[in-house]
C-alpha positions in Angstrom: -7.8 -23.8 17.8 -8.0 -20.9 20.4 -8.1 -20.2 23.8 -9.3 -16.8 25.5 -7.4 -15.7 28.3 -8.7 -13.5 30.7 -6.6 -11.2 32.9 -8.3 -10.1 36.1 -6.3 -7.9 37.2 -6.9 -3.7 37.4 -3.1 -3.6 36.2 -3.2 -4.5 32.5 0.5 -5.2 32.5 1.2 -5.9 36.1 2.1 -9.7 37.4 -1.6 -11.7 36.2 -0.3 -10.5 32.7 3.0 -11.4 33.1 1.9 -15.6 33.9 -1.1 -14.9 31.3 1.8 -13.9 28.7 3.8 -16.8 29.7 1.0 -19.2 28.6 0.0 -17.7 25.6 3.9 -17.5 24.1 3.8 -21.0 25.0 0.5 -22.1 23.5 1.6 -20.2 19.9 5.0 -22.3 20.1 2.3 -25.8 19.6 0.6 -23.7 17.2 -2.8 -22.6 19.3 -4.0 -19.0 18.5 -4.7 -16.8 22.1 -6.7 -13.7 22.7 -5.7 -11.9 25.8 -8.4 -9.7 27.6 -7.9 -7.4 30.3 -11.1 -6.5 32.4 -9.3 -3.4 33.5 -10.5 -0.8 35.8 -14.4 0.2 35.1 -17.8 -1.2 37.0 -18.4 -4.8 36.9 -22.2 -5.4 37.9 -22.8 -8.5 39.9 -25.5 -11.1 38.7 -28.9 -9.7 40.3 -30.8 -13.5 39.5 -33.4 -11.7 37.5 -33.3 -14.6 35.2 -34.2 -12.5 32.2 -30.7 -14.7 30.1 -32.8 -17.5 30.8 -36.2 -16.7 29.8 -35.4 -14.6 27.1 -33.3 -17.5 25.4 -31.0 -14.5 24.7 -28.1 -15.6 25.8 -26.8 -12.6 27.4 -26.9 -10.8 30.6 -29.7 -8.1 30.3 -27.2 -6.1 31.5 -25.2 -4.9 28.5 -22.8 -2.3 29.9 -19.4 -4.3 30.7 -17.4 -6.4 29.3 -19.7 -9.5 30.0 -21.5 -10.0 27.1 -18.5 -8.9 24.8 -16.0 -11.9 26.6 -18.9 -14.7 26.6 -19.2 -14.2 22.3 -15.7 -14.1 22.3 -16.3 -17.6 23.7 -18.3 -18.9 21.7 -15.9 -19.1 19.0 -13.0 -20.4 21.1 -11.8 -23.9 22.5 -10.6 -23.2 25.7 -10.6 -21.1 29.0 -8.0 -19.7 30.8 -8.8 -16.7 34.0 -5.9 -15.5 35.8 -6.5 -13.4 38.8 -4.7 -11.5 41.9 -5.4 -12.8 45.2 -7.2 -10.3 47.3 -7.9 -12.0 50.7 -7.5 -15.2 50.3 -10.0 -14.6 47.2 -9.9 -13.8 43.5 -10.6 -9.9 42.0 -14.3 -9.7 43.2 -14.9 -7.6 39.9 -13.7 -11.1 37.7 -15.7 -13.1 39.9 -18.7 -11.2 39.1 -18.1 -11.5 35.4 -17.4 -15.3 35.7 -20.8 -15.8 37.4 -22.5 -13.9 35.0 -21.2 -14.8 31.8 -21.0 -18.8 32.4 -24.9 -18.5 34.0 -26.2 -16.6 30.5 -24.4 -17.9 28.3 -23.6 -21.3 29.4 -23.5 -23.2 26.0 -20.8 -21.3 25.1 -18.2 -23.0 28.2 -20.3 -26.4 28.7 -17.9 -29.0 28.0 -14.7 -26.7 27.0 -11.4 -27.2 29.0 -10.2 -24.1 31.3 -8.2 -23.7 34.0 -7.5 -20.8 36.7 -4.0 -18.9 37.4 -3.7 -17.0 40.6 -1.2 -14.5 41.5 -0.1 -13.4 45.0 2.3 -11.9 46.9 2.5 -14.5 49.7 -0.6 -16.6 50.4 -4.0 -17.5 49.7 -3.1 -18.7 46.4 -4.9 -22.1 46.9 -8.3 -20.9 48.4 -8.2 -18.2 45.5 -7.3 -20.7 42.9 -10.3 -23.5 43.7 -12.5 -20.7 43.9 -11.6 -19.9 40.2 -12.3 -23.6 39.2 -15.5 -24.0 40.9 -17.8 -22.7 38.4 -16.1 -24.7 35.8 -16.7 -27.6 37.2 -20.7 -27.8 37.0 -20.4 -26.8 33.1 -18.8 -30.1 32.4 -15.4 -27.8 31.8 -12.2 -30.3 32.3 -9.7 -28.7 34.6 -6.1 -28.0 32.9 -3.3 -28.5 35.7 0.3 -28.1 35.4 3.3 -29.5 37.1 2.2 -27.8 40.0 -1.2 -25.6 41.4 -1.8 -22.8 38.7 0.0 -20.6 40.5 2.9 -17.5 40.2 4.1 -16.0 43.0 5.5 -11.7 42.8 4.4 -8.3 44.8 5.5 -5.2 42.8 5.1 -5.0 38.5 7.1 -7.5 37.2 8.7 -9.3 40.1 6.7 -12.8 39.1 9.1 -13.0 36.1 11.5 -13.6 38.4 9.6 -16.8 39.9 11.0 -19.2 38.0 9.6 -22.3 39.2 5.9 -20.2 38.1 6.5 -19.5 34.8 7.9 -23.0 34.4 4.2 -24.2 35.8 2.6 -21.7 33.4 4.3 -23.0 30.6 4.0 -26.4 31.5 -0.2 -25.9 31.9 0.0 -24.0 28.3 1.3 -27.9 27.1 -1.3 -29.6 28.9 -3.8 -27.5 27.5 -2.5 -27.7 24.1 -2.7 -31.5 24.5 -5.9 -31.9 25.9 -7.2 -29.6 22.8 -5.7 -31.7 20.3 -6.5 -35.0 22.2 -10.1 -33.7 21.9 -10.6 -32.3 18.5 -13.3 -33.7 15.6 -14.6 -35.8 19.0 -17.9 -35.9 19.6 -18.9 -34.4 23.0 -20.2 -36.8 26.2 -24.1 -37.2 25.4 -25.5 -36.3 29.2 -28.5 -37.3 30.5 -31.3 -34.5 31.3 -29.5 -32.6 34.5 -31.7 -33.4 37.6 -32.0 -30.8 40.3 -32.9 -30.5 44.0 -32.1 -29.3 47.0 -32.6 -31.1 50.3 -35.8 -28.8 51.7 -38.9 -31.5 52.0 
């Protein structure tokens, strides 16, 4: 089994790494293999709802200069999600959300039914707003939500101060056992059969 981890932060090593770290250690101690993915600093196009992932039945976002296509094949051959992020307004790194949107919209098959969960990082608050906002979109691909003993969340403002939260990298650690859990709960079991998704809106 293996989860992908995916640090949203600009600051490869800053405090989103830090929690991310905390998870993975914890994950390889119950025996899970992690892949740790920083999005770093470059351009981060937004979804533009040309629809071409769609109709193309390529799977992939026309657009094939980021890391968006790269992290939703890496996906396809792992179990689980996990997206950490640093609260910027009240909000996640606009740059992940971008890739989120994109990737889960082209390449949906590769998340649908797969458990994930969000971290959030901050300095003081906003943590909760930014933290639902990374669970959203895992929520309409059938993706069950990993908690903890607490919200997802670790709490430090300059490199390296969220090591010294130690009630957050207790919760980090604590979600890294859920998740292992929930993966092992769920192995060799055959997947919900849904019924054909029915969409409208409320325009008539």
């Amino acid at each position: 089994m293996k989860v992908l981890l995916i640090n949203g932060s600009p600051h490869k090593n800053g405090n989103t790494a830090l929690a991310l770290n905390e998870v993975a250690q914890q994950l390889h101690k119950e025996g899970i293999e992690t892949e740790i993915v920083a999005i770093g600093t470059k351009p981060v196009r937004g979804c533009i709802a040309c629809a071409t992932c769609k109709n193309t039945g390529s799977n992939r976002c026309v657009f094939d200069d980021d890391l968006c296509n790269q992290l939703s094949a890496k996906m396809e051959n792992c179990d689980a999600l996990i997206v950490g992020s640093p609260v910027y307004y009240g909000q996640p790194n606009g740059t992940l959300l971008s890739l989120i949107q994109r990737m889960l919209y082209s390449n949906g098959a590769a998340f649908n039914g797969k458990p994930a969960a969000g971290v959030a990082v901050c300095r003081r608050g906003g943590a909760t707003a930014a933290l639902q906002t990374l669970n959203m979109p895992f929520q309409i691909l059938n993706m069950p939500i990993v908690t903890s003993q607490y919200w997802n969340i670790v709490y430090g403002r300059t490199e390296g101060e969220a090591a010294l939260d130690a009630e957050g990298m207790q919760t980090m650690r604590s979600l890294a056992l859920n998740m292992a859990y929930l993966l092992r709960a769920t192995a060799n079991q055959p997947k919900p059969v849904y019924e054909p998704r029915q969409a409208m809106h409320f325009i008539r």
